[in-house]
N, C-alpha and C positions, 0 to 999 in steps of 0.2 A: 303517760296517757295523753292524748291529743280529743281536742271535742273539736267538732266544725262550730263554723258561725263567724267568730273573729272580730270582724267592725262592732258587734256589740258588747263584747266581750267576755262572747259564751267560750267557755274552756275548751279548749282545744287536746287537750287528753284523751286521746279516744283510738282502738288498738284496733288495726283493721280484723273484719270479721273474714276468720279462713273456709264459714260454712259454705262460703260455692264454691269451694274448691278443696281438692285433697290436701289433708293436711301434710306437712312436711314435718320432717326430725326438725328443724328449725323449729319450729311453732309447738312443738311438744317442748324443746328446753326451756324458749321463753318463758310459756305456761309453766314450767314447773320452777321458773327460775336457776336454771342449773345451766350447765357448757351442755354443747352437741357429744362431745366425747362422753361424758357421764350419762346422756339416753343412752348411746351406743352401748355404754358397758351393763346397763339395766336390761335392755334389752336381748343384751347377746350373752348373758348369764358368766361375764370375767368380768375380772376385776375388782376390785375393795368397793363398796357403796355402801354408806351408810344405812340401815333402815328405814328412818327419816326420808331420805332423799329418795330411796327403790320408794317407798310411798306414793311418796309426790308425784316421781316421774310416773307413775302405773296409773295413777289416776288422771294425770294430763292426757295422756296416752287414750285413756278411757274417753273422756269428754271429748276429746277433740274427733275420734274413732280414726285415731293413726293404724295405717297398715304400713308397714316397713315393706319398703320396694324391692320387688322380686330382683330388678336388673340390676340393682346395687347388690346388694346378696351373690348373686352369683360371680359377679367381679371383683369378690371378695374371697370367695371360695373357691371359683373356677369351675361350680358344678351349677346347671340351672333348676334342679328337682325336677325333671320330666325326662319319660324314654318315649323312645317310637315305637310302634309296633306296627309292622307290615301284614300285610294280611293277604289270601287270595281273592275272599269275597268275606262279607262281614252276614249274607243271610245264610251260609252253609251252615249246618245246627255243629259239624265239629268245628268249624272256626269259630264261632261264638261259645263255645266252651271254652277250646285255646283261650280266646281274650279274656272270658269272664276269669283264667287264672293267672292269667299276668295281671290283671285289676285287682285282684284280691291280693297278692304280693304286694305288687307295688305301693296297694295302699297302706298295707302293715307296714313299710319301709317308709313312708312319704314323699314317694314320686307322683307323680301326676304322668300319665299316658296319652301321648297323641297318637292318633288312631289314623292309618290310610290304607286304602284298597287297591290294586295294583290291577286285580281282574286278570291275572298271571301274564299279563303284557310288560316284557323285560324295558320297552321303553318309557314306560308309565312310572315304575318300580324305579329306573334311573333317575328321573326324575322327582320320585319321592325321598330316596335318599339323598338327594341334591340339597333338596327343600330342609329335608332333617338336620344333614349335619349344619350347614347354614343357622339355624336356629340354636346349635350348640345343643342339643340333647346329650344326657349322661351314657346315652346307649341305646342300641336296636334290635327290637327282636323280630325275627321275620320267619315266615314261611315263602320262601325265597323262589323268584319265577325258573332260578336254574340258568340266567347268564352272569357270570362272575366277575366281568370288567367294573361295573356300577359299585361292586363291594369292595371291590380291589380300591376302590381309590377312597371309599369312605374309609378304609384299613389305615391308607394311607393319611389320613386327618388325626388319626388317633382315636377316634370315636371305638368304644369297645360293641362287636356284634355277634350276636347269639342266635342261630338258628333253630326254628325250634318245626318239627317232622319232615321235613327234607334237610337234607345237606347238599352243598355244591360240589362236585366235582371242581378238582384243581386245587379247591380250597380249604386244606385241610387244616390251615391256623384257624379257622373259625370252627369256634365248639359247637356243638349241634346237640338237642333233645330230641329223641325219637322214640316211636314204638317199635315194641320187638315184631315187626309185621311178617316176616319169614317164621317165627314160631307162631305166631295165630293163623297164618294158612296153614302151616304144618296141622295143626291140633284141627282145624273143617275139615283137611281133606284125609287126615287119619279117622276122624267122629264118622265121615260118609263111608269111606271104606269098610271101616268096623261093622258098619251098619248092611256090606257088602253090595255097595255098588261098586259096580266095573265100568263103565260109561258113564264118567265126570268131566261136567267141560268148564271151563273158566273163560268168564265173562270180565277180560281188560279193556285196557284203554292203551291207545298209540301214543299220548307223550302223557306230563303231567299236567295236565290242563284241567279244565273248571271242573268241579266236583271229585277229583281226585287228592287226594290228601296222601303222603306218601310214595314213596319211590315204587313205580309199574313193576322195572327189572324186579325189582327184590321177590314182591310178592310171584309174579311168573315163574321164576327159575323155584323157588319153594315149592311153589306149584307143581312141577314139573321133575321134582329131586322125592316130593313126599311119595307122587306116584312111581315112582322108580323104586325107593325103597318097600313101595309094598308087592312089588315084583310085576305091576301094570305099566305098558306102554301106553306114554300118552299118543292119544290121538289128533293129529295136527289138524283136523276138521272139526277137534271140538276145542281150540283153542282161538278164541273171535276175541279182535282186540278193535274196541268202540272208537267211532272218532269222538272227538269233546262235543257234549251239548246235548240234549235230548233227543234230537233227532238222531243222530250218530247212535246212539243208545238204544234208540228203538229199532233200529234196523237192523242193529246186531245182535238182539235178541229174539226178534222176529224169525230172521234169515238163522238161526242154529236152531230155534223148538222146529220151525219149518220143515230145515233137511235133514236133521238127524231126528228122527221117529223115536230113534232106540236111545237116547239119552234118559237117564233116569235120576240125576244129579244136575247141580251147576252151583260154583261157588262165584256171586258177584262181586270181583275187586272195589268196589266202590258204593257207597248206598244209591247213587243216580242208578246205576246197573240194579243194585237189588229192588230196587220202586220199579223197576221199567219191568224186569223179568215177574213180578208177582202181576200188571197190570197187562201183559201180552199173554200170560198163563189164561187170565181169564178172558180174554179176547178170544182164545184158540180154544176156549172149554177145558183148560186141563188142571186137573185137580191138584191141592197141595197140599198131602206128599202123594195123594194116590200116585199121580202119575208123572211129577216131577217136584223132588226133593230140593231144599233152596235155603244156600246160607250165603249171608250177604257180611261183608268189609264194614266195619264203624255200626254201633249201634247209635241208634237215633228214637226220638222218644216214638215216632209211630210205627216202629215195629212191630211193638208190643201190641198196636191196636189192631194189627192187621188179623184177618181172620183165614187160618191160622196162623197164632206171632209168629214172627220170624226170627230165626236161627241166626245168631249174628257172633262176629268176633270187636269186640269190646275195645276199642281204643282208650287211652285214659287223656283225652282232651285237655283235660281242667288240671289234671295233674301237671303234666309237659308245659300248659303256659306257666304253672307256678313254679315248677323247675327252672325250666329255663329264663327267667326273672331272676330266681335266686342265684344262677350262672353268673347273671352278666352283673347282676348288685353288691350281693354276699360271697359273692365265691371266687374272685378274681386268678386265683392259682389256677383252677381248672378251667381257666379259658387257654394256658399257654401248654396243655395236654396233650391236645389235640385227638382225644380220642371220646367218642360221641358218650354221651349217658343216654344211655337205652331202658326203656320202661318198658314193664308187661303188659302182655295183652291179655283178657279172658275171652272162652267159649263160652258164651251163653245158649244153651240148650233151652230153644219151646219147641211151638208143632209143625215146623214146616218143614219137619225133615221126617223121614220112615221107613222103613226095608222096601227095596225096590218091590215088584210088583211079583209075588210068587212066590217069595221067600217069606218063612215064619212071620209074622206080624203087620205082615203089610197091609197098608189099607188097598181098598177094590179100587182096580184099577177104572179110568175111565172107557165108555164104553167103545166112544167115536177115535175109531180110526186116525193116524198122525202122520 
């Protein structure tokens, strides 16, 4: 021990104080009296240690409020406990379920989740996995903007990456979680059929851009194969494909209740599509289902508030981000697969669907002209 003072011959024993500053595995051995190597083996649960000394060291540890450093730890391991997750927007209510299941894995596993939003702009996305692998992340999970060069090279760093509701073209090493979205349009436009409309139009979108969640082609061409197997041509003026963004969305729902009068159906590829088509229905006075029946892509919690709910195909959000988590953490074999895990979808039946307008059960049509 050292004391200050000295010319009068106050002791000089006196152990400097570590409280401004973090404490170091140094200052836990000396406090406990022991080598650096013997915290090391207390704390990282190898090695022979007396009882006595595990003691000591655990309560040095304690007093002092040692945190064993993350940056040493993983250059030790080679692993830093944190993954990225990619996102398109973090206020879309299916991207926040997506993440809310990659947070609930990750945390039963003990990673920690960096979080960034791309805004489906491929040079943002490059950018953010620049940023990620740099920081040494155990892994990425992304809803990917769809160009494949930016992944191509993060492939190439060795970083393991998991796609989770779209896949890339080109890039089939990379495992992918998806919904089964060609069986949940099949099941809406078999449900409206059954229900015997013949005049269904489908409300897409031109790429994968904002508020789209899954791959267009898939859902279209199911679109367009459900109606073929129930012996209906589809009609190329009731297939309007949105540009991205609300406005895009309102014009093409506007411009199809507009010129087709006789549509009595419409399934919305996307929930932005199904919000817009239930708020232009009432714009134009048209009743739902009296006069146009409406089932809408992803359920989201104000379907249900809409009056009346709305008829939706059930994506399992929360499910896929914790699948695909467990891909890229627990399940390393079925990354080098290459063949997607595919989840279900449900039809969830309320009231915004109903026999077109003449047929058994339909409700009264509206009165005004279309």
């Amino acid at each position: 021990m050292i004391r200050a003072g000295g010319a009068k011959g106050v002791d000089h024993d006196w152990e400097p104080s570590v409280s401004r500053r973090a404490a170091t595995i140094k200052d836990v051995a000396r406090r406990a009296e022991v080598g650096v190597a013997t915290v090391s083996r207390v704390l990282s649960g190898s090695g022979s240690v007396s009882a006595a000394t595990r003691e000591r060291v655990l309560r040095a540890v304690a007093e002092l409020e040692y945190r064993p450093s993350a940056l040493g730890r993983s250059l030790k391991t080679q692993r830093t406990g944190s993954i990225g997750l990619v996102l398109p927007e973090i206020t879309d209510p299916f991207c926040a379920e997506l993440a809310a299941g990659v947070l609930a894995c990750a945390r039963t596993l003990g990673e920690h989740v960096l979080l960034d939003v791309s805004h489906d702009d491929p040079v943002r996305e490059t950018e953010i996995i620049d940023r990620l692998v740099e920081q040494r992340v155990d892994g990425v999970i992304a809803v990917p903007a769809g160009e494949p060069a930016g992944w191509r090279a993060a492939l190439r760093t060795g970083v393991p990456v998991v796609f989770a509701d779209r896949a890339v073209a080109g890039l089939p090493e990379i495992p992918a979680v998806l919904a089964d979205d060609a069986a949940g349009v099949r099941s809406a436009v078999d449900y409206l059929a059954g229900l015997g409309h013949r005049r269904v139009g489908l409300l897409g979108t031109t790429t994968t851009g904002q508020a789209y969640r899954g791959d267009p082609g898939v859902r279209e061409a199911a679109f367009r194969a459900t109606l073929a197997d129930r012996g209906l041509v589809p009609d190329e003026d009731l297939v309007v494909l949105a540009r991205p963004g609300r406005d895009g969305a309102f014009a093409a729902v506007a411009g199809l209740f507009q010129s087709r009068p006789d549509l009595t159906a419409v399934l919305a590829a996307t929930h932005l599509l199904g919000e817009t088509a239930v708020l232009v229905a009432r714009e134009l006075d048209l009743r739902i289902p009296g006069d146009v029946s409406i089932v809408m892509i992803d359920d989201v919690p104000w379907a249900e508030l809409c009056d009346p709910p709305l008829t939706a195909v059930g994506r399992p959000g929360r499910d896929m981000g914790h699948r695909a988590c467990e891909v890229l953490l627990r399940d390393p074999a079925r990354r080098d697969r290459g063949r997607p895990v595919v989840l279900p979808t449900e039809l969830l039946i309320r009231g915004s669907c109903g026999p077109p307008a003449g047929m058994p059960g339909a409700a009264p049509r509206s009165p005004r002209t279309r």
